[in-house]
C-alpha positions as CSV (number, residue, x, y, z in Angstrom):
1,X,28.2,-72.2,-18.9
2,X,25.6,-70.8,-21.2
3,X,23.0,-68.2,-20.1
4,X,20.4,-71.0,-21.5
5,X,21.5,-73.5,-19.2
6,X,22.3,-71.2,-15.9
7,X,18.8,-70.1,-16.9
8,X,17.3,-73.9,-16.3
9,X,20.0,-74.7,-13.4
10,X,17.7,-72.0,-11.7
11,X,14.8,-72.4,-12.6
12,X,15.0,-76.4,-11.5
13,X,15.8,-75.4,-8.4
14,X,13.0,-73.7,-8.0
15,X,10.4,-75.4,-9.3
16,X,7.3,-76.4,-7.1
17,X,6.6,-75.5,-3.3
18,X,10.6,-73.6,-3.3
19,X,8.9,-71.4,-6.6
20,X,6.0,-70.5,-4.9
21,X,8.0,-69.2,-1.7
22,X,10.1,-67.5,-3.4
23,X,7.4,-65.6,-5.7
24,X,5.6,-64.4,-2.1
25,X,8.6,-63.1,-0.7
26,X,9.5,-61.2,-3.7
27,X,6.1,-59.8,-3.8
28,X,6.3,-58.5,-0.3
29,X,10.1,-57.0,-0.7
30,X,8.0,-55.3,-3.7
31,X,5.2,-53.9,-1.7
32,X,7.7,-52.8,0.8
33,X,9.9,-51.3,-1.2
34,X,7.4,-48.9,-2.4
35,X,5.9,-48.3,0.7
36,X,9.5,-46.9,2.0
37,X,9.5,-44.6,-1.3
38,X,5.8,-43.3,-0.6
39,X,7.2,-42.4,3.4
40,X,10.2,-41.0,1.9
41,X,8.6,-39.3,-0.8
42,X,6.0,-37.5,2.8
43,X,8.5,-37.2,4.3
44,X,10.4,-35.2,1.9
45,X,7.5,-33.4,0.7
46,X,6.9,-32.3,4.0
47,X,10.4,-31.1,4.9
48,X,10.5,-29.1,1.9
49,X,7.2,-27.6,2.5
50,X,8.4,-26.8,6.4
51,X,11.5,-24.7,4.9
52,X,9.4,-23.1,1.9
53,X,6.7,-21.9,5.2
54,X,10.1,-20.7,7.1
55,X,12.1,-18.9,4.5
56,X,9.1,-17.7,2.2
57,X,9.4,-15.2,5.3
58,X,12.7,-14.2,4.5
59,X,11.9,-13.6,0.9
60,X,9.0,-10.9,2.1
61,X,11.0,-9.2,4.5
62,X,13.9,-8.7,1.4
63,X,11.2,-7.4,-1.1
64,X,9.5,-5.0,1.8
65,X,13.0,-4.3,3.0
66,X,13.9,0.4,3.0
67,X,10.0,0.5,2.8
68,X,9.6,-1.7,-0.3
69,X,12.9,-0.8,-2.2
70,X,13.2,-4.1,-4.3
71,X,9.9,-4.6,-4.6
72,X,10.1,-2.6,-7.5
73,X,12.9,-4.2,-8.7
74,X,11.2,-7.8,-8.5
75,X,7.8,-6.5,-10.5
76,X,10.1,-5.2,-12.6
77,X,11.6,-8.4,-13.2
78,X,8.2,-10.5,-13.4
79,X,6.6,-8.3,-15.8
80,X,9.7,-8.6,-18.1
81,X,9.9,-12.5,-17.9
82,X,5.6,-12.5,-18.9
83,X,6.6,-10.6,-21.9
84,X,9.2,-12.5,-22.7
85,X,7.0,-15.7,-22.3
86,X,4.4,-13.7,-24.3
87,X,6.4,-13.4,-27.2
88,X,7.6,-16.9,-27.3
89,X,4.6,-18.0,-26.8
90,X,2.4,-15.7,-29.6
91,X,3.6,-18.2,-32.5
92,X,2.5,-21.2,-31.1
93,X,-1.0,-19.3,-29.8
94,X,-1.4,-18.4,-33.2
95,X,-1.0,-21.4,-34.5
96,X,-3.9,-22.9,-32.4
97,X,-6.0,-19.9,-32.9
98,X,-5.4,-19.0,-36.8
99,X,-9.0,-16.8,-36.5
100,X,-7.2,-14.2,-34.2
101,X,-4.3,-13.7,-36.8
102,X,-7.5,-12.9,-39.9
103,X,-9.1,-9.5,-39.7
104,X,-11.3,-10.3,-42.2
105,X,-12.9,-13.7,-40.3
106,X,-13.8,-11.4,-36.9
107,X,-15.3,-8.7,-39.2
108,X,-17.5,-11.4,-41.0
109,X,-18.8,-12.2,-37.1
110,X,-18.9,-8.7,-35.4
111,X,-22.6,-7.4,-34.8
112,X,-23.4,-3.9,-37.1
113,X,-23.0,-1.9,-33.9
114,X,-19.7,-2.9,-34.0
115,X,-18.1,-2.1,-37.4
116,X,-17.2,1.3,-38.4
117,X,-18.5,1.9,-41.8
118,X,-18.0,5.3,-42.3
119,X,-16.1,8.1,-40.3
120,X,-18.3,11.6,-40.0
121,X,-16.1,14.1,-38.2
122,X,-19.1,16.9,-38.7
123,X,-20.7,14.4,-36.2
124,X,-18.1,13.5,-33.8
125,X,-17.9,15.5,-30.6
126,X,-14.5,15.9,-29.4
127,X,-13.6,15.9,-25.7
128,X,-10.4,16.7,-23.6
129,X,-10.7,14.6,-20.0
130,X,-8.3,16.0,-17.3
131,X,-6.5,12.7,-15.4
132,X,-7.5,12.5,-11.9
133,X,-3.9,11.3,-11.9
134,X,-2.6,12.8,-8.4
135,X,-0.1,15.6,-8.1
136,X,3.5,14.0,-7.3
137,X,5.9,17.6,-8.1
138,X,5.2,20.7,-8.4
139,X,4.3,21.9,-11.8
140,X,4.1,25.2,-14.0
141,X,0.9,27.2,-14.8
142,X,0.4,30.0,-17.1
143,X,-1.4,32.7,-16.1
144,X,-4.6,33.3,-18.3
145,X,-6.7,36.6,-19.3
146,X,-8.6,36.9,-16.1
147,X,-7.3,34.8,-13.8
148,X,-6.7,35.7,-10.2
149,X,-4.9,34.2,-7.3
150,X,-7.6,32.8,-5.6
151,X,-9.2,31.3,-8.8
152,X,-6.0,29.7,-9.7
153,X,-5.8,28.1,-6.0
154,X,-9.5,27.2,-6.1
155,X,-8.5,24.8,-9.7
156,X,-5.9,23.7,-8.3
157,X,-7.4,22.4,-4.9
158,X,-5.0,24.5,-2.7
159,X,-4.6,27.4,-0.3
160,X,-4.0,31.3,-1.7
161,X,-1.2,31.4,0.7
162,X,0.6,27.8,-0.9
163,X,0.8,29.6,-4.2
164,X,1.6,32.9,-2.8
165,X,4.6,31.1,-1.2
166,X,5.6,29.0,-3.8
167,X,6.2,32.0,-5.8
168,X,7.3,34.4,-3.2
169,X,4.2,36.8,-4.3
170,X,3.9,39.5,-1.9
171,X,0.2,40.5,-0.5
172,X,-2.9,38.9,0.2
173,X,-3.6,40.2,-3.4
174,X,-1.0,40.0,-5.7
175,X,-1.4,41.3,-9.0
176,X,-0.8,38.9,-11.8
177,X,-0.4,39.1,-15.9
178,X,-1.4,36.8,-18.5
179,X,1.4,34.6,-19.4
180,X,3.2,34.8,-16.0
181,X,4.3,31.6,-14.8
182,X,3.8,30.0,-11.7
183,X,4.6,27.1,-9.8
184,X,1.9,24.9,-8.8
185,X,2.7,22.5,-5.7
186,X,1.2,19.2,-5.0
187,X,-1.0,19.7,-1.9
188,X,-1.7,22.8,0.4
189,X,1.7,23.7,2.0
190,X,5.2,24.7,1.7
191,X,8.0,23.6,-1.2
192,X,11.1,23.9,0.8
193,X,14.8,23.3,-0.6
194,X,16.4,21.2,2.2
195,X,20.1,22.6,2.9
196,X,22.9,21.2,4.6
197,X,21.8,19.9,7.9
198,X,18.4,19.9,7.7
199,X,16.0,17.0,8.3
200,X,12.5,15.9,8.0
201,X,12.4,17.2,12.2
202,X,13.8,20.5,11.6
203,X,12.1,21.2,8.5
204,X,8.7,20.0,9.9
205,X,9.6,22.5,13.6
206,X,10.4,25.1,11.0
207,X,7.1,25.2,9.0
208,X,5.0,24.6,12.0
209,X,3.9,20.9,11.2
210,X,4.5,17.7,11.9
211,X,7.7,15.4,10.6
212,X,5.1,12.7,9.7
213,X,3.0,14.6,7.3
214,X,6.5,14.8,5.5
215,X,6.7,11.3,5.6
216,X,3.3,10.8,4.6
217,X,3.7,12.4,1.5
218,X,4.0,9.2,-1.3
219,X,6.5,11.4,-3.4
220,X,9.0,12.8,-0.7
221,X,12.2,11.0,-1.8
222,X,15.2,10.4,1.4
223,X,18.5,9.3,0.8
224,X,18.1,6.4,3.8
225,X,14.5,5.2,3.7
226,X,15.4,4.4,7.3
227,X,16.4,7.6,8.4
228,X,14.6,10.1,6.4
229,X,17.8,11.5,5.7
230,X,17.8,14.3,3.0
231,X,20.0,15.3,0.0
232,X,21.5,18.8,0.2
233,X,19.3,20.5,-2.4
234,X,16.2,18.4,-3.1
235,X,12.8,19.9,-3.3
236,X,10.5,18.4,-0.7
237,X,7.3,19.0,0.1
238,X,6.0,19.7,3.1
239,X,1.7,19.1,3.4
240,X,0.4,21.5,5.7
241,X,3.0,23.8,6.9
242,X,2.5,27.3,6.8
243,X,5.0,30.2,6.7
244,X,5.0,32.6,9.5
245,X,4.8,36.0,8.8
246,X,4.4,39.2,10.5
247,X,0.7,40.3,11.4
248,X,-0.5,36.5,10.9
249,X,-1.7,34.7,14.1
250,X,-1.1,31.1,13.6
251,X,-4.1,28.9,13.6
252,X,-3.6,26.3,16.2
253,X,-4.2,22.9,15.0
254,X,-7.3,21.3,16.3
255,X,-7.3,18.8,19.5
256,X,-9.0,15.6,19.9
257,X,-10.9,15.8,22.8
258,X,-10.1,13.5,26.0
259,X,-11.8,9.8,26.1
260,X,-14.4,10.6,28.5
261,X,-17.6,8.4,28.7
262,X,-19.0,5.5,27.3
263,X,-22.2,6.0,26.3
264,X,-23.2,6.2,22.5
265,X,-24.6,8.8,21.2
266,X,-24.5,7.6,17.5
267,X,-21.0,8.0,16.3
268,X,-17.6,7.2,16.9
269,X,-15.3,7.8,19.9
270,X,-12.2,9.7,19.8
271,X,-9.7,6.6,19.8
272,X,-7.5,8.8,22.3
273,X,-6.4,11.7,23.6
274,X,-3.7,14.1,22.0
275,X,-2.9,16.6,19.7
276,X,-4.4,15.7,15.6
277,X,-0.8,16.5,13.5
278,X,-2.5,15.5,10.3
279,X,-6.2,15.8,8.9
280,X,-7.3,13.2,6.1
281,X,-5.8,14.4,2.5
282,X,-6.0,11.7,-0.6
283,X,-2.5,10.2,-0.4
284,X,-3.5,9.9,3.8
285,X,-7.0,9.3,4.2
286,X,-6.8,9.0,8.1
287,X,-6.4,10.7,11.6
288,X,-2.7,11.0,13.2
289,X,-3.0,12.1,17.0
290,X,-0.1,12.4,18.5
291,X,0.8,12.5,21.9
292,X,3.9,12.7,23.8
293,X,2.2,10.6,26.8
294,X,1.5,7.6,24.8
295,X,-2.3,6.9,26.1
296,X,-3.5,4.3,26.1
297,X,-6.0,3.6,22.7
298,X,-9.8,2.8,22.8
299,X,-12.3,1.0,20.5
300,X,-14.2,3.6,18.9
301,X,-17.2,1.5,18.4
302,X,-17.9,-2.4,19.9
303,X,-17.3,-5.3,17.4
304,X,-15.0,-8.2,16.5
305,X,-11.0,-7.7,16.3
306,X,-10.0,-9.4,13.0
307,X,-6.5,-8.4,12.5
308,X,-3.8,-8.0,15.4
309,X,-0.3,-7.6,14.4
310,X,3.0,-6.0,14.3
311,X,5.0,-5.6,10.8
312,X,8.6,-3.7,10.4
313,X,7.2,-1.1,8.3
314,X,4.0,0.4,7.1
315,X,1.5,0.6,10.1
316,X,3.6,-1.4,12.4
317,X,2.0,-2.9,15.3
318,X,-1.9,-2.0,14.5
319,X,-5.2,-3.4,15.1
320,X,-8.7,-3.1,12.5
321,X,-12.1,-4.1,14.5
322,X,-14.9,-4.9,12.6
323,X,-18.5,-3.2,13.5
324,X,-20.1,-4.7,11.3
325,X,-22.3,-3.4,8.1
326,X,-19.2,-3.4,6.1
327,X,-17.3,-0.9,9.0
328,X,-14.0,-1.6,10.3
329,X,-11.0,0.7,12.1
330,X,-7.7,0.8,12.1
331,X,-5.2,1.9,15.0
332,X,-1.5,2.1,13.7
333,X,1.7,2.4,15.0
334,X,0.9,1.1,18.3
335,X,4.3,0.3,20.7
336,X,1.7,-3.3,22.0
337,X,-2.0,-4.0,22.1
338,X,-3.8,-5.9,24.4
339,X,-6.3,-7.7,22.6
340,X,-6.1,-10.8,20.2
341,X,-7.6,-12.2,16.9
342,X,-11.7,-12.9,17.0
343,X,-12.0,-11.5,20.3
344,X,-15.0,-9.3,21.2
345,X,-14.2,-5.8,22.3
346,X,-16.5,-2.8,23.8
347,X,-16.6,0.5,23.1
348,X,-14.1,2.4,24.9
349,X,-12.4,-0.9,25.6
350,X,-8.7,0.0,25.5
351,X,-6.5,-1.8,22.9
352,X,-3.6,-1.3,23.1
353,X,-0.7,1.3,24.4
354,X,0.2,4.4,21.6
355,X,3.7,4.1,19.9
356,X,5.6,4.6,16.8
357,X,6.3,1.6,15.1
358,X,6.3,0.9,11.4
359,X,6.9,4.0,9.1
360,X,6.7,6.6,11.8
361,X,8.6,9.6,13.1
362,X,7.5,9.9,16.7
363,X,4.9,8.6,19.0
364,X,1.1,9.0,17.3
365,X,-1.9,7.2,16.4
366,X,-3.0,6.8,12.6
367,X,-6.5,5.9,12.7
368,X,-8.4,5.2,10.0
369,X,-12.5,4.4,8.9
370,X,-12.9,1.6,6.5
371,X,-16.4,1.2,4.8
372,X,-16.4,-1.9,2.6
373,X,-12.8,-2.6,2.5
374,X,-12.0,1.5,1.2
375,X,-10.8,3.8,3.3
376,X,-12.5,7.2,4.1
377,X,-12.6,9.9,5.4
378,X,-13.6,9.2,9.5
379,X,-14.9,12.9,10.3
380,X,-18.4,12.3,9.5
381,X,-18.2,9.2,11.6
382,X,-16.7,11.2,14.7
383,X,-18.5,14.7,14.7
């Protein structure tokens, strides 16, 4: 049989009131039919976005995993695949934007201010800046025609004694000569080469500091980021610790005086009570009291808590409370806190119990002033 006449045979049958039928119920298998594909296609969408919510998890933990190692590794990667894209993609920019590849066409627009016409070095004043870039090793510094010890330490931002140290110079006083060179350390201290056995505890005992100003330090380098482990050898640096020696009493390290009272007298209270292991310094612009008793921790001020948490690394379980007028603080490292997200707090409410969780070598708090989102220094909001 032809296609023609199959074509009428079905059509004949239906023709009329049977046509008409037929037509509706086709339409409504139709609408049905992409009804199911629109649930499926939720349904779908939502499953997918459930698992992305789940594992996008996962993929944070990996890139903050040994305190951030492949993070670099991923940046790394992503800048490389935007230049890549960059230079494929320069032709065909160009070629919608002919002007940018014509010197001659942005010269023709620029303002006078902005073309050179003539280069005067008679008028020029030259300038050397000095990079505010901070101090990650130590470095060398050759002794100039007049220099002195202290001078040198005063340029340099450090303690007489850390350069004294750093290059075993004996006396308060040592004499130096024009074109000695010194070693220069990052931040007041000691430069100690770790040998076998050592670690961040013993070294930190040894010097008379705290293991966590050793951790602190951005450019301290450890075999197991989750160890602190060291390599036989290394240089590390070690802020704040002094070398004893005869004759020298020991300054004691300040204390943070006991939470006492309530009553405001136009600053801060202490968030707790203990021993203060590190003071604010650039790289750690913040208060670490330690205390073997784990205290309880206090609001320093009444406000809002907008951030309750606990993380595997950085400041672990920790807490900011906003004061308003741009003021927040942050208490790190806590081992729980009591309080939860937009809930009103008083001052000298406790907030939660001292610990050491996140990137921390024994039981403190790291507390910290924020003034507009930047951390600073909290001493003049506490004295």
């Amino acid at each position: 049989m032809s296609f023609r006449r199959l074509f009428t045979s079905i059509t004949a049958r239906f023709n009329g009131k049977k046509l008409h039928i037929f037509l509706h119920s086709f339409i409504e298998e139709i609408v049905l039919f992409v009804r199911d594909i629109s649930l499926y296609t939720q349904h779908t969408l939502s499953v997918l976005g459930k698992y992305f919510e789940y594992y996008k998890g996962y993929v944070v933990e990996l890139l903050m995993a040994k305190r951030g190692r492949y993070q670099s590794s991923f940046l790394n990667l992503s800048v490389f695949v935007l230049v890549v894209s960059g230079i494929l993609a320069a032709p065909h920019i160009s070629s919608y934007y002919p002007t940018l590849a014509q010197g001659e066409v942005l010269s023709s627009v620029a303002p006078p201010s902005a073309t050179v016409t003539e280069l005067n070095l008679e008028q020029m004043s030259m300038t050397t800046q000095i990079s505010d870039k901070p101090q990650d090793r130590v470095r060398d510094y050759t002794v100039k025609p007049g220099d002195t010890l202290s001078s040198i330490a005063q340029a340099h931002d450090l303690s007489d004694d850390t350069i004294r140290w750093a290059n075993d110079l004996k006396g308060s006083s040592p004499i130096l000569k024009p074109g000695q060179v010194l070693k220069i350390p990052p931040v007041t201290g000691v430069v100690h080469k770790v040998k076998r056995g050592e670690t961040v505890y013993s070294i930190a005992k040894k010097y008379s500091t705290d293991a966590q100003n050793i951790v602190n330090f951005p450019f301290n380098e450890y075999v197991d980021l989750e160890t602190f482990s060291l390599a036989v050898g290394q240089m590390l640096i070690v802020p704040g610790g002094i070398i004893e020696e005869e004759q020298v009493v020991p300054v004691p390290r300040p204390t943070a005086p006991q939470y006492l009272a309530k009553q405001s007298l136009g600053k801060f209270l202490f968030p707790t009570s203990g021993t203060i292991t590190q003071q604010p310094v650039w790289y750690h612009m913040a208060l670490d009291i330690a205390n073997r008793a784990t205290p309880d921790v206090y609001a320093a001020e009444s406000g809002t808590v907008v951030l309750a948490t606990c993380l595997n690394w950085g400041y672990g379980c920790h807490i900011i409370v906003d004061h308003g007028n741009g003021i927040q603080t942050l208490y790190g490292h806590l081992s729980k806190y009591y309080v939860s997200l937009n809930q009103q707090v008083g001052r000298g409410d406790a907030l939660g119990h001292m610990g050491s969780t996140g990137k921390s070598t024994g039981p403190h708090l790291h507390f910290e002033v924020r003034l507009g989102g930047k951390v600073v220094n909290p001493w003049p909001y506490l004295k």
